[in-house]
N, C-alpha and C positions, 0 to 999 in steps of 0.2 A: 504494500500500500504506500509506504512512506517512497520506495522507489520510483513508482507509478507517479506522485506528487511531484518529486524533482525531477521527473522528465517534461513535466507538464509545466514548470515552472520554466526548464530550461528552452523548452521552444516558445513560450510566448515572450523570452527574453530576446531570442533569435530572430521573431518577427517585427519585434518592437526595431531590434539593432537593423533589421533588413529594410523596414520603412524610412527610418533613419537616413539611412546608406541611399538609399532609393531620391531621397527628397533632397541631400546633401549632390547627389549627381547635378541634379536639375538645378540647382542654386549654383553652382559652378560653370555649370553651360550656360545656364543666364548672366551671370555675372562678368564673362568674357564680354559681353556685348557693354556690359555700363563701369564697371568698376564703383569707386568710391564717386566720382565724378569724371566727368567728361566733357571735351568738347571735339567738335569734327564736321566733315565736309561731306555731304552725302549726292550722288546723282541719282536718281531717279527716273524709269524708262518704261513709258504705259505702250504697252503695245496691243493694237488691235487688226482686222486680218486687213484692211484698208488706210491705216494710220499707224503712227506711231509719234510720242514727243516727248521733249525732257524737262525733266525740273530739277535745278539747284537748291543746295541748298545745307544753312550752316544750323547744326546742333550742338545743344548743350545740356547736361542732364545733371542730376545731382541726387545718388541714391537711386529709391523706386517713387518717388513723391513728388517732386520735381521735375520739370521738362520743357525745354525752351526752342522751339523750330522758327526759322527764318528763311522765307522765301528770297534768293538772290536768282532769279534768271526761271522762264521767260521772261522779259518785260512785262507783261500781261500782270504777273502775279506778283512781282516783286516788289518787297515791303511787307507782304502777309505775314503775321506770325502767329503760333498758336502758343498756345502756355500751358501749361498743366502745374495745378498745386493742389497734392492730396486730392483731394476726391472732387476738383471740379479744373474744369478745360475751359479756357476763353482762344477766341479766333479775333485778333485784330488787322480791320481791311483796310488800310492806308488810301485808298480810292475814293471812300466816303467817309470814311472819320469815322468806324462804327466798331466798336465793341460788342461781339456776340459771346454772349454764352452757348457752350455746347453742352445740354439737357446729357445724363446719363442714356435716354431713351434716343440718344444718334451717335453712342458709340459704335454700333456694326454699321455706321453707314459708312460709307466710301470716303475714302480721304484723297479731294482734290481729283476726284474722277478716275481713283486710280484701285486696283483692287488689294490694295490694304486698307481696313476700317481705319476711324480713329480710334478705337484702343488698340490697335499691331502698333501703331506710329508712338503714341505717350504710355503705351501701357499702363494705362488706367489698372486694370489688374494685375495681381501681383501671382505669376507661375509658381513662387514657392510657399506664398500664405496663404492665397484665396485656392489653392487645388491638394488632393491628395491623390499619393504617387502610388504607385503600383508596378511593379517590375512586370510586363506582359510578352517578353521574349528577348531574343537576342538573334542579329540577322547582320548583314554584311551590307552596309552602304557605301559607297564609294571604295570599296575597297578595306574599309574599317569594321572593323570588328564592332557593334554597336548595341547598346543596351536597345528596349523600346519599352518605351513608360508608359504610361496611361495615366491621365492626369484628369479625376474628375473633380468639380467643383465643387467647395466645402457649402452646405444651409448657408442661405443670403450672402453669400461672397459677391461683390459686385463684377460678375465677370457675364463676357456674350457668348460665349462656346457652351454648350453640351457638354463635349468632352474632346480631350486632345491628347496626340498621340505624337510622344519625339523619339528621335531617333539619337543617342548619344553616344559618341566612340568612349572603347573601354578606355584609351592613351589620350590623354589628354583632355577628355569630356568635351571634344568638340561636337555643337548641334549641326546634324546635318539632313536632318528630315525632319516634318512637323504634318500633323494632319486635324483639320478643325473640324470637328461634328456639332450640327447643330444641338438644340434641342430635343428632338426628333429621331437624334441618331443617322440624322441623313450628314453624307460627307460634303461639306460644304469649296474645301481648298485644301490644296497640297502645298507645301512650301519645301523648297529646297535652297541647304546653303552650302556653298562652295569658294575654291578660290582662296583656300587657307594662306595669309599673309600671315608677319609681324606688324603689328600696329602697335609703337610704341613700346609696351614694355612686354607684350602677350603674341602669341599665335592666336588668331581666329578666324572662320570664315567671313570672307569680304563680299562675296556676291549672295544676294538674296533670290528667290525668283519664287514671288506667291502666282500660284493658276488655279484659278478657280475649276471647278471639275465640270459644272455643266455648260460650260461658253468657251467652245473649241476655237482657238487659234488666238487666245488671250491671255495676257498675265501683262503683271508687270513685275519690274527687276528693280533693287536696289544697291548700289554700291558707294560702298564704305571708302571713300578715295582716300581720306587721313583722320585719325583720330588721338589727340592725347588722353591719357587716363588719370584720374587721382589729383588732379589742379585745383587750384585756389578760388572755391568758388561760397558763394554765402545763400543762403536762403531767402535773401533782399535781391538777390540779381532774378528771381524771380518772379516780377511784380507786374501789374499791369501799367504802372506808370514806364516800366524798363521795356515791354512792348513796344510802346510808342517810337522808343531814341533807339534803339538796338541796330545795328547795320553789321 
């Protein structure tokens, strides 16, 4: 009896430490992408089966709370910025003088006509607070040997996915596959990243490339042209008055 108890003890200690293990992967593949702080140059490429166009543009983030975008190129856009502090997003349009707030209820909308929402762009939710992890195989992406997680979302987490699915090398915890299910369970996008650089002080992948799965011959790409990590930034540089002057 008493041995039956301590085996019983010792595997729910083993799931605990494997949840752990599990949720500590994804906080490290996420954190490639942001560091303690950051700033960086991002191009952006929507492409569709008759068009295609780019948008520049300079990022800054601070944490997972934080998040400061700056439209530099087309003409068309530039000046726009968006902000993100804790739990609410502003859009400032330089064209008319106008301060919008972005409603939690247009985070899965399309950001800038391009098929990343705006929570993929400011990550309004948090992949390692708002979901819980689950180790759901292990498969060979790129050539990498990789975990795949299953990340569903915790009671009222403020997140827009169902459930998601990444894809993480055992060597180095690079993310190199992602898959967004809605509500429903229906698979909404695939995301794949590549193109593993140094930026700064880390390896990580530099090319993004979200495709939506039911609008054949569409996606759009993002790349990481330069980013520093861990710089001198304040929680005042995030302000709607710093929207306005910001270049």
């Amino acid at each position: 009896m008493k041995a039956k108890l301590i085996l019983s003890i010792l595997s729910l200690f083993s799931l605990l430490a494997g949840a752990q293990n599990v949720e500590e992967i994804v906080r490290q593949a996420d954190e490639k992408f942001r560091g303690e702080s950051s700033r960086g140059t991002i191009t952006m490429i929507i492409e569709r089966s008759t068009w295609s166009r780019e948008i520049s543009m300079k990022n800054w983030t601070l944490g997972n709370e934080y998040s400061l975008i700056y439209i530099t190129a087309p003409a068309k856009e530039k000046g726009q910025v968006f902000l993100k502090r804790k739990n609410e997003m502003w859009n400032w349009v330089p064209t008319i003088e106008r301060m919008i707030k972005i409603p939690p209820s247009m985070m899965m909308q399309s950001w800038m006509g391009s098929d990343f929402t705006n929570d993929d762009l400011v990550r309004e939710s948090s992949l390692v607070k708002d979901y819980t992890h689950k180790l759901a195989g292990e498969e060979i992406i790129q050539g990498y040997d990789c975990y795949k997680i299953e990340l569903s979302p915790k009671p009222d987490a403020p997140v827009v996915w169902g459930k998601i699915f990444m894809w993480i090398s055992k060597d180095k915890y690079f993310w190199l596959k992602a898959e967004y299910y809605d509500e429903d369970d229906y698979l909404v996008n695939t995301e794949t990243l590549s193109e593993i650089k140094r930026m700064d002080d880390r390896e990580m992948p530099t090319r993004l490339e979200m495709i939506p799965v039911d609008k054949e011959g569409q996606k759009t790409v993002l790349i990481f042209d330069e980013i520093e990590f861990n710089i001198n930034l304040k929680e005042s540089f995030f302000s709607q008055q710093n929207m306005r002057r910001i270049r």
